[in-house]
MISEKOL-415332 format. One line per 5 residues: number of its first residue (from 1); their letters; for each residue y, x, z of N, C-alpha, C, CB. Coordinates in Angstrom, 1 decimal, always signed. Glycine has a CB too. Layout:
<rs>
NUM) a) Y/X/Z/Y/X/Z/Y/X/Z/Y/X/Z | ...;
</rs>
This chain:
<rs>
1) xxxxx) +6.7/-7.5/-10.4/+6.3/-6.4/-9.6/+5.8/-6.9/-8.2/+7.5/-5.4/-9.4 | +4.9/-6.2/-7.8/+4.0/-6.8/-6.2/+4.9/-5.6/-5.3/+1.7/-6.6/-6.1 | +4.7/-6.4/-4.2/+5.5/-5.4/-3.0/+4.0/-5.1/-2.3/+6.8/-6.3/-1.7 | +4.2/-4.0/-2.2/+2.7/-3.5/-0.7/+3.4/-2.3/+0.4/+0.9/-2.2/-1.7 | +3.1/-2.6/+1.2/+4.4/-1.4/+2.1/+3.1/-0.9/+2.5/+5.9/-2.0/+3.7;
6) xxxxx) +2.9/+0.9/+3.1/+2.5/+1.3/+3.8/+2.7/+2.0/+4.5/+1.9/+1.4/+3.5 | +3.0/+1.4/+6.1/+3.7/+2.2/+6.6/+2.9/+3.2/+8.0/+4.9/+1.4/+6.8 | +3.6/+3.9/+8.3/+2.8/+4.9/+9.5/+4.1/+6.0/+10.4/+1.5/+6.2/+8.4 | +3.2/+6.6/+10.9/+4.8/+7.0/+12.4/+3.8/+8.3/+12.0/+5.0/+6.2/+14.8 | +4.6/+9.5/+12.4/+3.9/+10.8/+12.7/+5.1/+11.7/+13.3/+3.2/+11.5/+11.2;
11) xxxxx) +4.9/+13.0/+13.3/+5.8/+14.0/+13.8/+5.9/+14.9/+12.9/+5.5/+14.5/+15.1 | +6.8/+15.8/+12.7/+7.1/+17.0/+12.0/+6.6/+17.0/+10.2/+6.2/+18.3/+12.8 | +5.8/+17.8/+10.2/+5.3/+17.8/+8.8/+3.9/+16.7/+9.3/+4.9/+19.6/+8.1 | +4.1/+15.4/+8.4/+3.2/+14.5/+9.2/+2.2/+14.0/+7.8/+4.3/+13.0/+10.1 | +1.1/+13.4/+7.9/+0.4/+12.6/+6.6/+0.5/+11.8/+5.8/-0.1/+12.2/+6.6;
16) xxxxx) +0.9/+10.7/+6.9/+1.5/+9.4/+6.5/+0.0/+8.4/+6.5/+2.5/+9.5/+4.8 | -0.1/+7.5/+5.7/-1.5/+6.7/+5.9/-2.5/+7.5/+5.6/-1.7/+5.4/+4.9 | -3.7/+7.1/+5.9/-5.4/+7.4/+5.7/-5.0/+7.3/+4.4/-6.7/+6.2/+6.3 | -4.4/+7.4/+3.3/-4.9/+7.3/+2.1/-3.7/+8.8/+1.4/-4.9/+5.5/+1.3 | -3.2/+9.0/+1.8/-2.2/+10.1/+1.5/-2.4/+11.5/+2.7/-0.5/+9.3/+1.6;
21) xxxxx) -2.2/+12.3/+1.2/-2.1/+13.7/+2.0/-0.8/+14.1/+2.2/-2.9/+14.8/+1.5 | -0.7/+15.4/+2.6/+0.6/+15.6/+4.1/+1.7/+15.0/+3.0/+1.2/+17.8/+4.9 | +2.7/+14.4/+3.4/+3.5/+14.1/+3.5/+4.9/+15.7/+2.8/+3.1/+13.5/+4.9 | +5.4/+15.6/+1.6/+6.3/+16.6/+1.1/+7.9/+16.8/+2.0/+6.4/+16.1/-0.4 | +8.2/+15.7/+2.9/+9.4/+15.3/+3.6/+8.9/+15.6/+5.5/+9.8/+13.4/+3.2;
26) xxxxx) +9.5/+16.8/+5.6/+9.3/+17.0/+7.1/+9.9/+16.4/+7.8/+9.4/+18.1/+7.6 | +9.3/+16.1/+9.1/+10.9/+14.9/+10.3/+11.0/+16.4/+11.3/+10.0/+12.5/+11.8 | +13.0/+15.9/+11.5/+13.2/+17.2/+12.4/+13.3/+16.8/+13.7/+14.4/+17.9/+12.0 | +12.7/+16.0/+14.1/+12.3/+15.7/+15.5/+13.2/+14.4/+16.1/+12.5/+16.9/+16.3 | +13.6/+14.6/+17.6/+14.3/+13.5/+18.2/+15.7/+13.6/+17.6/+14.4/+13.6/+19.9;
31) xxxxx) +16.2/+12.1/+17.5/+18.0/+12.0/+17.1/+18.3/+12.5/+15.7/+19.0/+12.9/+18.3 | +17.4/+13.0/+14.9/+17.5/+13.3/+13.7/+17.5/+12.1/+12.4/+16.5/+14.2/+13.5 | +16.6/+12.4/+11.8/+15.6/+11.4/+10.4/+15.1/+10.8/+11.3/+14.3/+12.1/+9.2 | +15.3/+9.4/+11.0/+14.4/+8.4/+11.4/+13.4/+8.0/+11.1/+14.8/+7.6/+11.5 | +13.3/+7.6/+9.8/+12.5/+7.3/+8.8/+12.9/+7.9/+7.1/+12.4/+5.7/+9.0;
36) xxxxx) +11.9/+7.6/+6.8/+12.2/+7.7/+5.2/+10.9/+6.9/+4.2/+12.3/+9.5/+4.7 | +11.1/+6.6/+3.2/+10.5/+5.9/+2.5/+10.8/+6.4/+1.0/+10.8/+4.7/+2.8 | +9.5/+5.8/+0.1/+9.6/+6.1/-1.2/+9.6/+4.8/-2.2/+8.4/+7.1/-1.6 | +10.8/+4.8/-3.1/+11.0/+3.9/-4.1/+10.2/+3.0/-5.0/+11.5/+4.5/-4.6 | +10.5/+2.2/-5.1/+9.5/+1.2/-5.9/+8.5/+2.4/-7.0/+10.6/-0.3/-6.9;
41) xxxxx) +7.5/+2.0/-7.5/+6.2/+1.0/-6.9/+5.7/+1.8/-5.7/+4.7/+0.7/-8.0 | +6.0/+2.6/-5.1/+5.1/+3.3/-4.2/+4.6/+2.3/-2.9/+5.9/+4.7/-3.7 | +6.0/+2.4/-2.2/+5.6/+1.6/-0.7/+5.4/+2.3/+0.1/+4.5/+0.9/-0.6 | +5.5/+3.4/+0.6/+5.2/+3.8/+1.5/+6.4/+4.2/+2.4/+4.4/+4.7/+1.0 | +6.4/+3.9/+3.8/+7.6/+3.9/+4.8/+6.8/+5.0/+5.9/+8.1/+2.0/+5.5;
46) xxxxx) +7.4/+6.1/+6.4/+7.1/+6.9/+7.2/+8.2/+6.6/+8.5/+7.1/+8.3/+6.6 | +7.5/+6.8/+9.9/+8.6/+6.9/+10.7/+8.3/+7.8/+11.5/+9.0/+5.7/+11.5 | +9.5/+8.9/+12.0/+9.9/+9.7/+13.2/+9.0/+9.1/+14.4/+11.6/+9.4/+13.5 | +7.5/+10.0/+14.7/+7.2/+9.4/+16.2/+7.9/+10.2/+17.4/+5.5/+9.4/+16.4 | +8.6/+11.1/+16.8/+9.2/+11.5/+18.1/+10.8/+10.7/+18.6/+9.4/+13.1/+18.0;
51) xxxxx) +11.1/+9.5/+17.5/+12.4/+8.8/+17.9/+11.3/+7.6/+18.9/+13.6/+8.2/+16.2 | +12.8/+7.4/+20.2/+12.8/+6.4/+20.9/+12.9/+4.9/+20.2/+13.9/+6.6/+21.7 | +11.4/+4.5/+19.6/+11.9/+3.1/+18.9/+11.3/+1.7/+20.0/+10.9/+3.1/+17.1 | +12.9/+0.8/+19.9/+12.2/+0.0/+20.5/+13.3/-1.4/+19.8/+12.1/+0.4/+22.2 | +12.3/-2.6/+20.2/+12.8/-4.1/+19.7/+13.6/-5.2/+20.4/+11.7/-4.7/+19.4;
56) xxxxx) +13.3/-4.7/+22.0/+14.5/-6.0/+22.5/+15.3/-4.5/+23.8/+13.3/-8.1/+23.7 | +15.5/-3.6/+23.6/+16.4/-2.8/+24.5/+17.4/-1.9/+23.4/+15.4/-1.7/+25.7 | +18.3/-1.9/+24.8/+19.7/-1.2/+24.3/+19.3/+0.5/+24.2/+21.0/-1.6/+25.7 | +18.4/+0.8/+24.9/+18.1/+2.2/+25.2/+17.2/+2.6/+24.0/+17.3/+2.4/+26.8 | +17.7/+3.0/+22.9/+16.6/+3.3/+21.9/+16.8/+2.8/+20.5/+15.4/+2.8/+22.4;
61) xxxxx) +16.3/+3.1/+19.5/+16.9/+3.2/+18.7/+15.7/+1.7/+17.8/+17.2/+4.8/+18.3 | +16.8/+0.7/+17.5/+16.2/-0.4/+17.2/+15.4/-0.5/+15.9/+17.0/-1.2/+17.3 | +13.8/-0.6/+16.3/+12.8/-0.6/+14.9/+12.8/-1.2/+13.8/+11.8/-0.9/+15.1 | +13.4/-2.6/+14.4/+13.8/-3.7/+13.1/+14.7/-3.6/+12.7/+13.8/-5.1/+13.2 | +15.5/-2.9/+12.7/+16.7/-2.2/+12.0/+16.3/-1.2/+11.1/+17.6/-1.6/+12.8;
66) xxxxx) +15.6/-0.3/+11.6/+15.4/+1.0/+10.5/+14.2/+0.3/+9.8/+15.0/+2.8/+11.4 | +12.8/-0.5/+10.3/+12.2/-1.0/+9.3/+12.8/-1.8/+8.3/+11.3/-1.6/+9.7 | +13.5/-2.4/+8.0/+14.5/-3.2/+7.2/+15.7/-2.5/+6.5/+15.1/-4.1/+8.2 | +16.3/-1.2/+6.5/+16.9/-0.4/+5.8/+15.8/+0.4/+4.9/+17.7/+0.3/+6.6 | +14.5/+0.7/+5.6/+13.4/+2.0/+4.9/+12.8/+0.7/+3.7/+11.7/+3.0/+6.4;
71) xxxxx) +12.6/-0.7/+3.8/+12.2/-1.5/+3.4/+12.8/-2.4/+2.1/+12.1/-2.0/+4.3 | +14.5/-1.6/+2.2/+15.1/-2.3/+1.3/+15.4/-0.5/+0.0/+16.7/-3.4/+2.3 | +14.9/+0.6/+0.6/+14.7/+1.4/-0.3/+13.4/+1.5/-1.0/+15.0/+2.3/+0.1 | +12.2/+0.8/-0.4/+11.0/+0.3/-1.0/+11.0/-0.4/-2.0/+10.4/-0.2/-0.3 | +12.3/-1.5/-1.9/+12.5/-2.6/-2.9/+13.6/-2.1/-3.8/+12.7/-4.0/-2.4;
76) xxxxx) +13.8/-0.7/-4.2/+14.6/+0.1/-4.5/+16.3/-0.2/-4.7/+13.9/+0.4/-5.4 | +16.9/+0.1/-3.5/+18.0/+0.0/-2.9/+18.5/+1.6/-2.3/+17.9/-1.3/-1.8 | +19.8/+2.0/-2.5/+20.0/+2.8/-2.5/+21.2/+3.0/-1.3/+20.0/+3.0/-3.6 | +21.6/+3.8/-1.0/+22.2/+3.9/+0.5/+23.7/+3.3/-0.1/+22.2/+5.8/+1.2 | +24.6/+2.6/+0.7/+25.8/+2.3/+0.3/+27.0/+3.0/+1.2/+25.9/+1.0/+0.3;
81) xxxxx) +28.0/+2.7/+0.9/+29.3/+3.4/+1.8/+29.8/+2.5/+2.8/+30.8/+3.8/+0.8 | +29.1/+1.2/+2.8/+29.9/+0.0/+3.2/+29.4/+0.0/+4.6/+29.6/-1.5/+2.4 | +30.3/+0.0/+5.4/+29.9/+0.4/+7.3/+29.1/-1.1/+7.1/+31.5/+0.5/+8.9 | +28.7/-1.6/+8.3/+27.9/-2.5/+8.7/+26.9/-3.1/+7.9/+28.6/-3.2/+9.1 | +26.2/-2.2/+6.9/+25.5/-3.1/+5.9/+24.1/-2.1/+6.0/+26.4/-3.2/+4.2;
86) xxxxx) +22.8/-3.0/+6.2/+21.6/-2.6/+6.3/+21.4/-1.5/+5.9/+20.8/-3.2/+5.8 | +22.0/-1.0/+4.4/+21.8/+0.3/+3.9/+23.0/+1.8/+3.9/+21.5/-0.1/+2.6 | +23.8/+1.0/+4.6/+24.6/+2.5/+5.2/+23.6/+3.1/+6.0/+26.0/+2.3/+6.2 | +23.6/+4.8/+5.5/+23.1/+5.7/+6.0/+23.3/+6.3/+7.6/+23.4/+6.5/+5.0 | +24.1/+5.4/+8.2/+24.0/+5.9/+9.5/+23.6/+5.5/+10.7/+24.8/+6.3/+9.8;
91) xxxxx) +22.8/+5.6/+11.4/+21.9/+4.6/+12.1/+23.4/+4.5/+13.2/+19.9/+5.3/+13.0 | +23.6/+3.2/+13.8/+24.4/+3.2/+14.6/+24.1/+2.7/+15.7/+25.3/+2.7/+14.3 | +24.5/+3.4/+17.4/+23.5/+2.7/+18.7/+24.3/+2.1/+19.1/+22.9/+3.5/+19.9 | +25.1/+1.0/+18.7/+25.7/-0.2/+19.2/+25.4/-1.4/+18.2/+27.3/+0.0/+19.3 | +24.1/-1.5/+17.3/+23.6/-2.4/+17.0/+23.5/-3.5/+17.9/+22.9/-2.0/+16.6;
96) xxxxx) +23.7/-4.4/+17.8/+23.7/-6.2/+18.6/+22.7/-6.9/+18.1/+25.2/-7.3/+18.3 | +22.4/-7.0/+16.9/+21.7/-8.3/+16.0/+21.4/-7.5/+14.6/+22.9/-9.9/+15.7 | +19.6/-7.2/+14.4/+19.7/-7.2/+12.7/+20.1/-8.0/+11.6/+18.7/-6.9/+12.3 | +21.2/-8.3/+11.0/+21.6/-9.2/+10.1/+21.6/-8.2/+8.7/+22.9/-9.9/+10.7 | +21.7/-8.8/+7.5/+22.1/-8.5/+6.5/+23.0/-8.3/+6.2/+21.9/-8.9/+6.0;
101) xxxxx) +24.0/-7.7/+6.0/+25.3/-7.3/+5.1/+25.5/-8.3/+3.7/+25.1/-5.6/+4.4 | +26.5/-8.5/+3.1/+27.1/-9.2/+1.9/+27.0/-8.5/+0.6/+28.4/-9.5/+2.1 | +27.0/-6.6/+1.1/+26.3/-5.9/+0.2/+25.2/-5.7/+0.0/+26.5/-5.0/+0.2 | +24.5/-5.9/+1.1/+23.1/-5.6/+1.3/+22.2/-6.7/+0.1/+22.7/-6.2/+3.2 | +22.8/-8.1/+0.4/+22.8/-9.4/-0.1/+23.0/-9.3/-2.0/+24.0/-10.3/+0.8;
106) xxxxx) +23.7/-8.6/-2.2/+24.7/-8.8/-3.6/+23.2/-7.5/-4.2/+27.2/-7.9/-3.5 | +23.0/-6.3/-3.6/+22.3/-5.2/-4.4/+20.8/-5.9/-4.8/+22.1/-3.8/-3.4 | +20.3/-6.5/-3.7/+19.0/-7.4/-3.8/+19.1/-8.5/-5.0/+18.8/-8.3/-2.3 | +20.4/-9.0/-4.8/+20.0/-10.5/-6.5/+20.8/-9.2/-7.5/+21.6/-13.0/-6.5 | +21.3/-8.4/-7.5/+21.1/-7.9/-8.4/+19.7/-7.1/-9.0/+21.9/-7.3/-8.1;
111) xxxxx) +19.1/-6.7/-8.8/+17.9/-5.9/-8.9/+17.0/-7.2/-8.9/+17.7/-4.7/-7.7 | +16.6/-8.2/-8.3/+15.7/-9.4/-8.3/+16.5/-10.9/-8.4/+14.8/-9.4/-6.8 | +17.6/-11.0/-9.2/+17.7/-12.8/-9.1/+18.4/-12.9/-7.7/+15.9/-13.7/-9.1 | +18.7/-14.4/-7.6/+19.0/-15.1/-6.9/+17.6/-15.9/-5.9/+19.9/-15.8/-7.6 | +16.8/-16.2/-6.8/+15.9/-16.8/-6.7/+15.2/-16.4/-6.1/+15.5/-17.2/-7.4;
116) xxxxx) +14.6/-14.9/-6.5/+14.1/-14.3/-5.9/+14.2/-13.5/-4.5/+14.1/-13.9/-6.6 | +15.3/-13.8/-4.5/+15.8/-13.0/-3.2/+15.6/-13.8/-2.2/+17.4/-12.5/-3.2 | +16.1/-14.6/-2.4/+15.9/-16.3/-1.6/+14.6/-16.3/-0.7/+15.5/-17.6/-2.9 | +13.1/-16.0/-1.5/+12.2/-15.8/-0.5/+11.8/-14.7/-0.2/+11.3/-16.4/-0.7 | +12.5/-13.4/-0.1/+12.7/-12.4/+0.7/+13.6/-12.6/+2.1/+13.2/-11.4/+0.0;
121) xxxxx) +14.8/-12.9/+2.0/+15.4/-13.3/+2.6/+14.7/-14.5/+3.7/+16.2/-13.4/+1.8 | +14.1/-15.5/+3.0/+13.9/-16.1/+4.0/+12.4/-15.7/+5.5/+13.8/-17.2/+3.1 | +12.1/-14.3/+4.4/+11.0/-13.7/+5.2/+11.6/-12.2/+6.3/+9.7/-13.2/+3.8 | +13.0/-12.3/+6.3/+13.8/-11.5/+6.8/+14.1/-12.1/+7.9/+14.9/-11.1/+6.1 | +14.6/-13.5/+7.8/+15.2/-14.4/+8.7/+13.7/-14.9/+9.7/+16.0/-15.7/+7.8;
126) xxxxx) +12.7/-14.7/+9.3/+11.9/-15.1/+10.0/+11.6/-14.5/+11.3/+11.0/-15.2/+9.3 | +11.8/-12.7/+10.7/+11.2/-11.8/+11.3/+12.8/-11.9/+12.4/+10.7/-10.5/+10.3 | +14.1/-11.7/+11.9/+15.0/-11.9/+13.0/+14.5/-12.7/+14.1/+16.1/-12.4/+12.5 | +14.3/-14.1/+13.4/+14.4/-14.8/+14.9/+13.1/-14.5/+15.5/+14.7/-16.5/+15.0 | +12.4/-14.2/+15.1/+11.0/-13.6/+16.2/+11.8/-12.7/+17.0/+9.5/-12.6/+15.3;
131) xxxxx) +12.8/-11.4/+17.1/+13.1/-10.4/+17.1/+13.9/-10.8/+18.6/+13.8/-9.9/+15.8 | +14.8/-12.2/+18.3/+15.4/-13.0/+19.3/+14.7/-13.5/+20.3/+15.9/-13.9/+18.8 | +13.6/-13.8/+19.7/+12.6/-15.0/+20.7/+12.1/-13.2/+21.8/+10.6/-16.4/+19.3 | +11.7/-12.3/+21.4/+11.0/-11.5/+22.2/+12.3/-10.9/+23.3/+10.2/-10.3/+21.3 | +13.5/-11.1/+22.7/+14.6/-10.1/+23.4/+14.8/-11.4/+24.6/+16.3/-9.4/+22.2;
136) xxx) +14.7/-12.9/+24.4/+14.4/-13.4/+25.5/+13.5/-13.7/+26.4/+14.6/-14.0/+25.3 | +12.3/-12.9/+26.0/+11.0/-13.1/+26.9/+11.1/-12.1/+28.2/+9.5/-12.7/+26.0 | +11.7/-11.0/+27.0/+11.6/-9.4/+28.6/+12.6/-9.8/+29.4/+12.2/-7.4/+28.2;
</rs>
């Protein structure tokens, strides 16, 4: 299976990319839905443009977090009960660091291998420490 993500920001009843029409999932504005996404093969990741998204501040709600939960339901992963794990359903604003969970970890080689996961993961970890390097620049 090929991964293709396509993703886009809108408000309310929104489009989503140049290649899709409106969008069947309305966003209910600020502090609501953040995002949402549709299950393998689709690809497609919508985000809330009326949420505060941002990458190296405390004030707002962190993008590489919710891209990386909407991302792991793309690679069809489903929401878990387990607090601190990418795919618990509740965005939390005392996020510190986007890391992976051990569930997060276990659902992925289940559904793709070990092997496989391996170079996802290592394309996760990439994007973390970029994530680090910018929260030290501002």
């Amino acid at each position: 299976m090929r991964a293709c993500f396509l993703c886009s920001f809108g408000f309310g009843r929104h489009k989503g990319t140049s290649a899709e029409k409106t969008c069947g999932t309305v966003f209910d504005g600020y502090g609501g839905t953040l995002a949402h996404a549709f299950y393998p093969e689709d690809g497609r990741i919508h985000f809330d443009e009326s949420e505060k998204f941002t990458l190296n501040s405390g004030s707002g709600t962190n993008l590489l977090w919710v891209a990386v939960h909407e991302i792991g339901h793309v690679l069809g992963l489903d929401h878990t009960n387990v607090k601190g794990a990418i795919m618990h359903p509740i965005y939390s604003d005392d996020i510190q660091e986007v890391k992976l969970h051990s569930d997060d970890i276990a659902g992925m080689q289940y559904l793709y291998g070990k092997t496989a996961f391996c170079h996802f993961f290592n394309y996760l970890s990439f994007l973390f420490a970029a994530q680090k390097k910018l929260s030290k620049i501002s």
